[in-house]
C-alpha positions, 0 to 999 in steps of 0.5 A: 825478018823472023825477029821483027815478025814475032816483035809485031805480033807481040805488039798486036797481043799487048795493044788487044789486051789493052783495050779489052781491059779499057772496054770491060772497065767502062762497060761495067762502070766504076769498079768498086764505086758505091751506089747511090740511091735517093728518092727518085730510084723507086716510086709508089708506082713501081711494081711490087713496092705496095707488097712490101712490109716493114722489116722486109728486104726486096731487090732493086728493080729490075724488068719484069716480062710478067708486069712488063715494068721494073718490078721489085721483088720481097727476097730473104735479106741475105744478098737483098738490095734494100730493107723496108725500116719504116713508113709514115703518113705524110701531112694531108692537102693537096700535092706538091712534089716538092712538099712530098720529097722534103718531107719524106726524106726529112722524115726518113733522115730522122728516123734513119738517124734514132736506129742508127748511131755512129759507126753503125750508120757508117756503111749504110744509105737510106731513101724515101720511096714516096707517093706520086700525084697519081697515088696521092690522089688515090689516097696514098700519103704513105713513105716508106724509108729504105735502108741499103749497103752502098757498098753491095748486098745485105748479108742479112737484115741490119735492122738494129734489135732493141 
Protein backbone atom coordinates (compact mmCIF):
# COMPACT_ATOMS: atom_id res chain seq x y z
CA UNK A 1 0.00 0.00 0.00
CA UNK A 2 2.96 2.34 0.95
CA UNK A 3 4.43 1.42 -2.48
CA UNK A 4 1.72 1.93 -4.64
CA UNK A 5 1.15 5.54 -2.32
CA UNK A 6 4.61 7.17 -3.07
CA UNK A 7 4.34 5.63 -7.13
CA UNK A 8 0.97 7.90 -7.01
CA UNK A 9 2.45 10.63 -5.61
CA UNK A 10 5.57 10.44 -7.69
CA UNK A 11 3.17 10.61 -10.76
CA UNK A 12 1.14 13.76 -9.53
CA UNK A 13 4.88 15.53 -8.73
CA UNK A 14 6.11 14.64 -12.58
CA UNK A 15 2.23 15.10 -14.36
CA UNK A 16 2.52 19.05 -12.29
CA UNK A 17 5.60 19.50 -13.64
CA UNK A 18 4.57 19.14 -16.91
CA UNK A 19 2.05 21.01 -17.42
CA UNK A 20 3.70 23.98 -15.28
CA UNK A 21 6.30 23.79 -18.17
CA UNK A 22 3.52 23.68 -20.95
CA UNK A 23 1.79 27.07 -19.26
CA UNK A 24 5.11 28.89 -18.95
CA UNK A 25 6.09 27.81 -22.42
CA UNK A 26 2.93 29.20 -24.19
CA UNK A 27 2.33 31.88 -21.93
CA UNK A 28 5.60 33.49 -22.88
CA UNK A 29 4.99 32.68 -26.65
CA UNK A 30 8.03 31.29 -28.79
CA UNK A 31 11.21 31.37 -26.65
CA UNK A 32 13.94 32.54 -28.54
CA UNK A 33 11.70 33.49 -31.62
CA UNK A 34 12.86 36.70 -33.43
CA UNK A 35 10.24 39.82 -33.44
CA UNK A 36 9.03 40.89 -36.40
CA UNK A 37 8.15 44.67 -36.70
CA UNK A 38 6.71 46.20 -39.94
CA UNK A 39 4.93 49.33 -40.82
CA UNK A 40 1.99 48.70 -38.79
CA UNK A 41 3.92 48.56 -35.31
CA UNK A 42 4.19 52.20 -34.85
CA UNK A 43 2.36 55.04 -36.55
CA UNK A 44 2.82 58.88 -36.36
CA UNK A 45 0.15 58.93 -33.71
CA UNK A 46 1.82 56.96 -31.29
CA UNK A 47 2.80 59.00 -28.64
CA UNK A 48 6.36 59.98 -27.91
CA UNK A 49 7.40 59.23 -32.05
CA UNK A 50 7.19 63.06 -32.80
CA UNK A 51 9.93 63.51 -30.16
CA UNK A 52 12.16 61.20 -31.51
CA UNK A 53 15.40 62.31 -33.73
CA UNK A 54 17.52 60.88 -36.08
CA UNK A 55 20.13 58.53 -34.64
CA UNK A 56 18.26 58.47 -31.39
CA UNK A 57 16.97 54.86 -29.79
CA UNK A 58 13.58 54.92 -28.02
CA UNK A 59 11.81 51.57 -26.67
CA UNK A 60 8.80 49.89 -28.10
CA UNK A 61 5.50 51.15 -27.04
CA UNK A 62 4.36 50.47 -24.04
CA UNK A 63 1.03 51.72 -21.95
CA UNK A 64 1.63 54.98 -20.74
CA UNK A 65 -0.86 56.05 -17.58
CA UNK A 66 0.27 59.48 -18.08
CA UNK A 67 -0.52 59.86 -22.00
CA UNK A 68 -3.18 57.06 -21.21
CA UNK A 69 -1.72 55.54 -25.00
CA UNK A 70 0.97 53.35 -25.92
CA UNK A 71 3.76 55.62 -25.54
CA UNK A 72 7.56 55.31 -26.90
CA UNK A 73 10.21 56.40 -25.07
CA UNK A 74 13.92 58.17 -26.16
CA UNK A 75 16.39 55.85 -24.04
CA UNK A 76 20.36 55.45 -24.42
CA UNK A 77 20.93 53.00 -27.09
CA UNK A 78 22.37 50.39 -24.78
CA UNK A 79 19.21 47.93 -24.22
CA UNK A 80 17.02 50.42 -26.58
CA UNK A 81 14.26 48.37 -28.75
CA UNK A 82 14.58 50.36 -31.93
CA UNK A 83 16.93 53.38 -33.59
CA UNK A 84 15.65 56.24 -35.65
CA UNK A 85 18.32 55.74 -38.94
CA UNK A 86 16.60 58.31 -41.39
CA UNK A 87 13.58 60.34 -42.40
CA UNK A 88 12.26 61.76 -45.70
CA UNK A 89 9.31 63.52 -47.39
CA UNK A 90 7.01 61.60 -48.92
CA UNK A 91 5.79 62.73 -52.88
CA UNK A 92 2.69 65.33 -51.98
CA UNK A 93 -1.13 64.78 -52.96
CA UNK A 94 -3.84 63.52 -51.59
CA UNK A 95 -3.54 60.44 -49.22
CA UNK A 96 -3.89 56.99 -49.97
CA UNK A 97 -2.45 54.59 -47.48
CA UNK A 98 -1.34 52.16 -49.98
CA UNK A 99 0.69 54.89 -51.58
CA UNK A 100 2.12 55.96 -48.24
CA UNK A 101 3.12 52.31 -47.08
CA UNK A 102 4.93 51.20 -50.38
CA UNK A 103 6.63 54.45 -50.70
CA UNK A 104 7.65 54.64 -47.19
CA UNK A 105 8.99 50.99 -47.00
CA UNK A 106 10.56 51.49 -50.31
CA UNK A 107 12.19 54.27 -49.18
CA UNK A 108 13.45 52.96 -46.04
CA UNK A 109 14.44 49.34 -47.74
CA UNK A 110 16.85 51.76 -49.62
CA UNK A 111 18.06 53.58 -47.52
CA UNK A 112 18.59 50.50 -44.90
CA UNK A 113 20.43 48.72 -47.72
CA UNK A 114 23.39 51.82 -48.45
CA UNK A 115 24.17 51.68 -44.34
CA UNK A 116 23.93 48.25 -44.36
CA UNK A 117 26.09 45.96 -46.53
CA UNK A 118 26.27 42.07 -46.15
CA UNK A 119 26.89 40.56 -43.08
CA UNK A 120 26.53 43.68 -41.18
CA UNK A 121 22.65 43.60 -42.10
CA UNK A 122 22.32 40.13 -41.32
CA UNK A 123 20.97 40.54 -37.58
CA UNK A 124 19.38 43.63 -38.20
CA UNK A 125 15.28 44.45 -39.19
CA UNK A 126 13.94 47.59 -40.32
CA UNK A 127 10.50 49.73 -40.43
CA UNK A 128 8.91 52.75 -41.92
CA UNK A 129 6.99 54.69 -39.04
CA UNK A 130 4.78 56.40 -41.54
CA UNK A 131 1.99 59.12 -41.44
CA UNK A 132 -1.62 58.41 -40.93
CA UNK A 133 -4.71 60.22 -42.89
CA UNK A 134 -5.10 62.33 -39.72
CA UNK A 135 -1.26 63.45 -39.77
CA UNK A 136 -1.02 63.94 -43.32
CA UNK A 137 -3.90 66.25 -43.48
CA UNK A 138 -1.96 68.31 -40.68
CA UNK A 139 0.77 68.45 -43.19
CA UNK A 140 2.97 65.77 -42.07
CA UNK A 141 4.45 63.73 -45.03
CA UNK A 142 7.56 62.73 -43.04
CA UNK A 143 8.91 58.60 -42.38
CA UNK A 144 10.95 57.69 -40.18
CA UNK A 145 13.12 54.58 -40.96
CA UNK A 146 13.74 52.34 -37.96
CA UNK A 147 16.36 49.98 -37.28
CA UNK A 148 16.06 47.01 -34.82
CA UNK A 149 17.87 43.56 -33.62
CA UNK A 150 15.04 40.68 -33.99
CA UNK A 151 16.86 39.02 -31.83
CA UNK A 152 16.80 41.37 -28.55
CA UNK A 153 17.96 44.64 -27.50
CA UNK A 154 20.54 47.01 -28.80
CA UNK A 155 23.63 46.73 -27.12
CA UNK A 156 24.50 49.99 -28.33
CA UNK A 157 23.77 52.08 -31.37
CA UNK A 158 24.38 50.25 -34.91
CA UNK A 159 24.45 53.28 -36.83
CA UNK A 160 27.51 52.33 -39.12
CA UNK A 161 30.31 55.36 -38.75
CA UNK A 162 31.38 56.63 -42.19
Amino acid sequence: MRRRLLFLLAGVVVAAAVVILLIAQRGSGAPGAPVVKDETFLTAETAGVLAIEGGECFTDPAYSKQAKADEVVFTKCEGADNQAFAFFPLTSGSWSSARVAREGLAGCRSRFEKLWTGDQRSDLGFYPVLPTQATWEYGDHDVMCVVYRPDGPLSASVIPRP
